[in-house]
N, CA, C and O atoms as a GROMACS GRO file, in nm:
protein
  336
    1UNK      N    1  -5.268  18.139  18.119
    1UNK     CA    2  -5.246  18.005  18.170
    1UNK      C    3  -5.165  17.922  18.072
    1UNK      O    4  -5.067  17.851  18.096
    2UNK      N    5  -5.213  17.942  17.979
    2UNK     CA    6  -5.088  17.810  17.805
    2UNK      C    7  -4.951  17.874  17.859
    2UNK      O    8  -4.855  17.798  17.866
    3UNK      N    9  -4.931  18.057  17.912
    3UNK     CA   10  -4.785  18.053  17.874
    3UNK      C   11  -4.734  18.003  17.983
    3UNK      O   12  -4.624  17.949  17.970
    4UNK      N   13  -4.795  18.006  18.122
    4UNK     CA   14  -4.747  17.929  18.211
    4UNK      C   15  -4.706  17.748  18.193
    4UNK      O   16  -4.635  17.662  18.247
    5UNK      N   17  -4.769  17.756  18.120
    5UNK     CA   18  -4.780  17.599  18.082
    5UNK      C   19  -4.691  17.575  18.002
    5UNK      O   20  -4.595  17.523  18.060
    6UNK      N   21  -4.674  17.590  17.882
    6UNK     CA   22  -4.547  17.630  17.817
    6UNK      C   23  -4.456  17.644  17.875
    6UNK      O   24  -4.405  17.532  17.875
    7UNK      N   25  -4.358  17.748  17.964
    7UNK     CA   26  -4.283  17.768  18.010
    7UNK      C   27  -4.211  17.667  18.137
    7UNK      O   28  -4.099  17.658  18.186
    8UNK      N   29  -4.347  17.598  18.158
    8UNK     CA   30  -4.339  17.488  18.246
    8UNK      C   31  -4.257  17.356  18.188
    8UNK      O   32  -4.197  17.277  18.262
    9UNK      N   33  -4.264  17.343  18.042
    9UNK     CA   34  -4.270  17.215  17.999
    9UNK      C   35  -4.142  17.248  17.920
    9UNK      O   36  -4.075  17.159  17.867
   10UNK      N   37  -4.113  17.358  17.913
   10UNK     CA   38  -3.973  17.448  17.845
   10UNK      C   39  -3.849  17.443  17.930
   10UNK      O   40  -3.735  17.416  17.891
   11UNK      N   41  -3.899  17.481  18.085
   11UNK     CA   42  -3.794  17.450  18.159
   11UNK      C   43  -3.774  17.283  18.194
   11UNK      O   44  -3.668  17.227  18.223
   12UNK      N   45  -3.912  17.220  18.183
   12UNK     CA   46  -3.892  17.045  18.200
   12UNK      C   47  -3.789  16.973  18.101
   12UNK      O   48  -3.729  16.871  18.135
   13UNK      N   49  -3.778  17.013  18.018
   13UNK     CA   50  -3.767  16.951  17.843
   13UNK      C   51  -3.606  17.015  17.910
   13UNK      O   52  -3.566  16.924  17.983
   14UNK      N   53  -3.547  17.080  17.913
   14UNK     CA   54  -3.410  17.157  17.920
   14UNK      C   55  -3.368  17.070  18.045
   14UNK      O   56  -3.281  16.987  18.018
   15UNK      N   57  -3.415  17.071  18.184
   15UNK     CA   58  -3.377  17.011  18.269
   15UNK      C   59  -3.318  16.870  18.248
   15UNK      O   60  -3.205  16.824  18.264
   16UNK      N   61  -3.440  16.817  18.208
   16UNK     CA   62  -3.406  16.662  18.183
   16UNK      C   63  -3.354  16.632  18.045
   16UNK      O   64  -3.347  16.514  18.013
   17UNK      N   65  -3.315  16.727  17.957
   17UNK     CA   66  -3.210  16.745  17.844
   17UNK      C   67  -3.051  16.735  17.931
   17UNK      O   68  -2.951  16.669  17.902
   18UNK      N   69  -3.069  16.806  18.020
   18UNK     CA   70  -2.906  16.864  18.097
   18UNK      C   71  -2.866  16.738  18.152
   18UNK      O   72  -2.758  16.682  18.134
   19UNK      N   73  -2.992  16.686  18.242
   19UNK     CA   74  -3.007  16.566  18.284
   19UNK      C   75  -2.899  16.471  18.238
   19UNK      O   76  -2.790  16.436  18.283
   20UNK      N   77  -2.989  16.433  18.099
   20UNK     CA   78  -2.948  16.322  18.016
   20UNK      C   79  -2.821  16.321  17.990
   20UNK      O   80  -2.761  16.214  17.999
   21UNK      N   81  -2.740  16.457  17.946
   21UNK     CA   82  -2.647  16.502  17.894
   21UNK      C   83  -2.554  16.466  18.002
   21UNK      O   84  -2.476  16.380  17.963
   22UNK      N   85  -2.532  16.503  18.133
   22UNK     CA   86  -2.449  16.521  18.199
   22UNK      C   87  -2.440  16.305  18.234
   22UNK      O   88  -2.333  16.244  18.229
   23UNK      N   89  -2.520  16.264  18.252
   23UNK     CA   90  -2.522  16.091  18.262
   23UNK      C   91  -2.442  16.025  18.149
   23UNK      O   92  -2.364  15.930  18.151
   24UNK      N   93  -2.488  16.106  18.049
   24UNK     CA   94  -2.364  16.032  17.934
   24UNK      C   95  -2.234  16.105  17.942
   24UNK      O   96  -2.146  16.028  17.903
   25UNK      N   97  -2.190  16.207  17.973
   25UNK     CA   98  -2.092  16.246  17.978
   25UNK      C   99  -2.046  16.238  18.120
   25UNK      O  100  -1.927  16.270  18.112
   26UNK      N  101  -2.072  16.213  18.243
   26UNK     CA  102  -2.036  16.223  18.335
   26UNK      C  103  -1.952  16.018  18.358
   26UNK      O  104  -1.868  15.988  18.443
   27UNK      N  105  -2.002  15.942  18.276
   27UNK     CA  106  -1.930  15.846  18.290
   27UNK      C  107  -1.770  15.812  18.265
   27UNK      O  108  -1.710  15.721  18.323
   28UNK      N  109  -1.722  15.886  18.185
   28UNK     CA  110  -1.559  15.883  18.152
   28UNK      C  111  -1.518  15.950  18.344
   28UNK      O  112  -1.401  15.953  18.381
   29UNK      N  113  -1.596  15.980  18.409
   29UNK     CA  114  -1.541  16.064  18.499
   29UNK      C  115  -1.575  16.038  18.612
   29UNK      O  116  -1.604  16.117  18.702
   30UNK      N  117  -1.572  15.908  18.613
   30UNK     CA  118  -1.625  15.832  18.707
   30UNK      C  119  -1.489  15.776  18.788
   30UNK      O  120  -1.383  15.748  18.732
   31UNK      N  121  -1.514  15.765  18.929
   31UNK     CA  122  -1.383  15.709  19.021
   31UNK      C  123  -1.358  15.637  18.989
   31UNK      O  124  -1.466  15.579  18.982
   32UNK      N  125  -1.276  15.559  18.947
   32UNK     CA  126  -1.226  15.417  18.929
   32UNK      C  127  -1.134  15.395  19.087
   32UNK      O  128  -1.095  15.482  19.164
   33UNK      N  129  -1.117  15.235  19.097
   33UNK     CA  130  -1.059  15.172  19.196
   33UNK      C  131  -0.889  15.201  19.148
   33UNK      O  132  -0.833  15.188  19.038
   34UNK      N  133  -0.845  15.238  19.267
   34UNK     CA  134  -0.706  15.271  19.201
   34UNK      C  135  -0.628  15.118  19.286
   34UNK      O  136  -0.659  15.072  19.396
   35UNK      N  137  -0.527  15.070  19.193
   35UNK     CA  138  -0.478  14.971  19.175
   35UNK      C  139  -0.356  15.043  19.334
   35UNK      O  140  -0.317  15.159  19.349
   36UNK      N  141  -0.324  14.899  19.440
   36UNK     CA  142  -0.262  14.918  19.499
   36UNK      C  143  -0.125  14.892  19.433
   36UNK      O  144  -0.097  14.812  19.343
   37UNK      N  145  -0.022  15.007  19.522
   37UNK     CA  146   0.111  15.066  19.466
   37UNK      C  147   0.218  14.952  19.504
   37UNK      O  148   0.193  14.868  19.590
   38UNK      N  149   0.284  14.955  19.466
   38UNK     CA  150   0.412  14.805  19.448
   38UNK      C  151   0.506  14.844  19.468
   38UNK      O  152   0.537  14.926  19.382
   39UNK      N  153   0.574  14.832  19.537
   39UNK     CA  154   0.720  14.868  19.612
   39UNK      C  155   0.825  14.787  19.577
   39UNK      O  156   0.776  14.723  19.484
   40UNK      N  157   0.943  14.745  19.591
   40UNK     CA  158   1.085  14.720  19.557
   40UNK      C  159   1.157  14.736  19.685
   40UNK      O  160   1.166  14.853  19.723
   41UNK      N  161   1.192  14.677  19.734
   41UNK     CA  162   1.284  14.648  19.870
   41UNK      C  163   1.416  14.635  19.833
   41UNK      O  164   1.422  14.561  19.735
   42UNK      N  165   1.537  14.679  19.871
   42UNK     CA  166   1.665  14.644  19.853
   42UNK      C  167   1.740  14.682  20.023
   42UNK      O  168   1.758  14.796  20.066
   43UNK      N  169   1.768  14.572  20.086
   43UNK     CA  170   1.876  14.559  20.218
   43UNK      C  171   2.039  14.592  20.164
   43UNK      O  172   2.074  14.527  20.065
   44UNK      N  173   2.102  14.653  20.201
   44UNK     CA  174   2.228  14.631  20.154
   44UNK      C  175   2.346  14.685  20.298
   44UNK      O  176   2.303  14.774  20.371
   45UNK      N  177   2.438  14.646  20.317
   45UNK     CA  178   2.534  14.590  20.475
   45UNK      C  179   2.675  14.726  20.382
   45UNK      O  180   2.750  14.696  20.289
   46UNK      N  181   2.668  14.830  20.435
   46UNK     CA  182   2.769  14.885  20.403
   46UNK      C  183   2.899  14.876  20.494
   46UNK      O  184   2.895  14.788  20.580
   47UNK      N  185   3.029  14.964  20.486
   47UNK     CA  186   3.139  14.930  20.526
   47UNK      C  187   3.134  15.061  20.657
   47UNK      O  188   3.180  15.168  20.617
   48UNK      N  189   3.093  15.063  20.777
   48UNK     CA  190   3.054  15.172  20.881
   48UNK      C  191   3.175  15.311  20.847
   48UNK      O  192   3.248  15.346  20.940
   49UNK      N  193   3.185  15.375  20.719
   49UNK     CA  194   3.219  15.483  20.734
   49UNK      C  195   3.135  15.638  20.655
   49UNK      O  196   3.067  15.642  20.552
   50UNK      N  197   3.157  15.704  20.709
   50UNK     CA  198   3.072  15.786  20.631
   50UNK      C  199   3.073  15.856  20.505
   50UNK      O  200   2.983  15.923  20.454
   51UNK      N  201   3.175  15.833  20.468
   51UNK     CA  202   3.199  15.843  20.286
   51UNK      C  203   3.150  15.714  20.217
   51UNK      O  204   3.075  15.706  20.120
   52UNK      N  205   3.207  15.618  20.285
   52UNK     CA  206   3.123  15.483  20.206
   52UNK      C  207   2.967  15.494  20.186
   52UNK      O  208   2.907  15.482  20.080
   53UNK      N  209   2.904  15.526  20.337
   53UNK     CA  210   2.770  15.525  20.338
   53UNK      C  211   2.729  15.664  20.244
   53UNK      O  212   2.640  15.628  20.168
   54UNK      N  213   2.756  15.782  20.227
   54UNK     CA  214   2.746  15.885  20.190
   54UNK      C  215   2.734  15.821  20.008
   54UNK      O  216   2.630  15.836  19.944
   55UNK      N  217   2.876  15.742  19.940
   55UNK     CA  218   2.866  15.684  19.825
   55UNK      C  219   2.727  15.631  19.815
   55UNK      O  220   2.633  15.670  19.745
   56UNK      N  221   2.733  15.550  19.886
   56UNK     CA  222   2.579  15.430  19.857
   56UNK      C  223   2.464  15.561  19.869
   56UNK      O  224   2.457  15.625  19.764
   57UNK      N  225   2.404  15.594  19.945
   57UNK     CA  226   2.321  15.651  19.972
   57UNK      C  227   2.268  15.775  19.823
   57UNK      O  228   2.148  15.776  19.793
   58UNK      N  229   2.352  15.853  19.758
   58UNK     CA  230   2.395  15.879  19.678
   58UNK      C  231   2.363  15.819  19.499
   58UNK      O  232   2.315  15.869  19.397
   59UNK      N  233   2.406  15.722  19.527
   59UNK     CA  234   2.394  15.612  19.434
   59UNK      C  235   2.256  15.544  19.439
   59UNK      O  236   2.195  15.512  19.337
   60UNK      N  237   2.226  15.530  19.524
   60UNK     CA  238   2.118  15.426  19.534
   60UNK      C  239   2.024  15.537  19.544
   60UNK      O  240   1.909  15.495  19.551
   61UNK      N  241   2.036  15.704  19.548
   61UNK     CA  242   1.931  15.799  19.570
   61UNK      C  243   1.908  15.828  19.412
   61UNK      O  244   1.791  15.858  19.387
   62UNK      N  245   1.992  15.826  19.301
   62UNK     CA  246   2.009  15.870  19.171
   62UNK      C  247   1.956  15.733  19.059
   62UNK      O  248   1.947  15.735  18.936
   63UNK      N  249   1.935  15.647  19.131
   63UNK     CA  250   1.867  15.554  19.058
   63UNK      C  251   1.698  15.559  19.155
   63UNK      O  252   1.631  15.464  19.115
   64UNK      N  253   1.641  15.619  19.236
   64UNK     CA  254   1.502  15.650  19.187
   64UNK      C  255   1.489  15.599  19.341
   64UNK      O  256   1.381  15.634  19.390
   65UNK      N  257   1.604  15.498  19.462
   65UNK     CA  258   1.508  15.431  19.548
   65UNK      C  259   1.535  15.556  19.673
   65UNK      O  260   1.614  15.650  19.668
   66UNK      N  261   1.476  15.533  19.739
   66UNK     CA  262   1.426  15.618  19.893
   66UNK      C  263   1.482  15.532  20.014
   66UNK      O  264   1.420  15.426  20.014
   67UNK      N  265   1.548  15.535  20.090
   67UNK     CA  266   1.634  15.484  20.223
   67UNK      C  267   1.525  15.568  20.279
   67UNK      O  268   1.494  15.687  20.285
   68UNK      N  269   1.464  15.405  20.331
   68UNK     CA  270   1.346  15.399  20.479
   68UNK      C  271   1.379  15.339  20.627
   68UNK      O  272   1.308  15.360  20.726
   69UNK      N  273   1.483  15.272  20.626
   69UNK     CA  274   1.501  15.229  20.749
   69UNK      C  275   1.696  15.193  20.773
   69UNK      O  276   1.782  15.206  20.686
   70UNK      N  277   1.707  15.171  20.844
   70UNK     CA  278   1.855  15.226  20.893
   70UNK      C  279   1.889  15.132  21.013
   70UNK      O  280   1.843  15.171  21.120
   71UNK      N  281   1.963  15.011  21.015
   71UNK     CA  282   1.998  14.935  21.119
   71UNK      C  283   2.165  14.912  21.121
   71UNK      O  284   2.237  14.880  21.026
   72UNK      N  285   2.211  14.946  21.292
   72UNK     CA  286   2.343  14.944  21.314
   72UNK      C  287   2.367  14.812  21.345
   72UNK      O  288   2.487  14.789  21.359
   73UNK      N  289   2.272  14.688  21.366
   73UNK     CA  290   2.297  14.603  21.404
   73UNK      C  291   2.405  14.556  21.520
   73UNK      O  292   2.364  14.591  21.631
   74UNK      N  293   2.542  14.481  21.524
   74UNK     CA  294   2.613  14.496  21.609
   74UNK      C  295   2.750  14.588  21.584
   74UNK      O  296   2.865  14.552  21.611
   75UNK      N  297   2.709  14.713  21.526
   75UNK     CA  298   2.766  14.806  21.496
   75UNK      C  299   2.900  14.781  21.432
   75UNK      O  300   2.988  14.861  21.465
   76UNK      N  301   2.944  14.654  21.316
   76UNK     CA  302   3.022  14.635  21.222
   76UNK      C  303   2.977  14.623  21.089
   76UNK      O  304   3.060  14.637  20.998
   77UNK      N  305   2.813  14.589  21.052
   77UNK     CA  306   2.778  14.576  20.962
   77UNK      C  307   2.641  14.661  20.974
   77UNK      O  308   2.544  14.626  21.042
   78UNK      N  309   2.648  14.757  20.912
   78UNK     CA  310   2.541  14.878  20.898
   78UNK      C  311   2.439  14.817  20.795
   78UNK      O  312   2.486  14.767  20.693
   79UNK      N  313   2.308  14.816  20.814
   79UNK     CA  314   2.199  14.805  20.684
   79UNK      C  315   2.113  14.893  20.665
   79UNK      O  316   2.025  14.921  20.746
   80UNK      N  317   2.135  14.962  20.524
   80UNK     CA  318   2.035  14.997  20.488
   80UNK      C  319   1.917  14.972  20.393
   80UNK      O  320   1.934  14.932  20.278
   81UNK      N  321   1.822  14.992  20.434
   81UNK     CA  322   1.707  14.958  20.334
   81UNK      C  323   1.616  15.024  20.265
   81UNK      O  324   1.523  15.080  20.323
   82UNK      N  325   1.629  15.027  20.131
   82UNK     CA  326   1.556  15.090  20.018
   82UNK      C  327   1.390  15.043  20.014
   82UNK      O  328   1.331  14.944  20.058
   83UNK      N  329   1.342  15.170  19.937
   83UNK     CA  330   1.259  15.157  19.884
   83UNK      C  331   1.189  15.212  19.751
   83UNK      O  332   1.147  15.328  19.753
   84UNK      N  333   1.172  15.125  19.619
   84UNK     CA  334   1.136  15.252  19.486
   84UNK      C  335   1.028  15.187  19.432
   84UNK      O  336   0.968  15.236  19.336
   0.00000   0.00000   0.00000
């Protein structure tokens, strides 16, 4: 009966050792709220040909922004609009 008892209080003592252990270390690793992401808008009215637009697009792809939307408007002044 003691070694049952013993063994009882051997696996208690370890458990709530692991316990403890993992509560202090499990805090660095905790979810944090992730901060909403911030965008950069740029509109810009190119000249309707496709080397011009091909330049811009190009250019404006090698500095980091992303072309999200695309308006022909009254089809003399083209806009496109960035995003980085």
């Amino acid at each position: 009966m003691t070694i049952r008892i013993s063994v009882a209080w051997l696996i208690s003592v370890i458990s709530l050792g692991a316990l403890g252990l993992l509560l202090l270390l499990g805090q660095p690793f905790t979810v944090k709220a992730q901060e909403p992401k911030r965008y950069q808008y740029q509109i810009i009215e190119v000249i309707p040909d496709t080397e011009t637009m091909q330049i811009k697009l190009n250019e404006f792809g090698s500095n980091g922004w992303e072309l999200v939307g695309f308006a022909m408007g009254n089809m003399t002044n083209p806009r496109m609009v960035f995003k980085k």
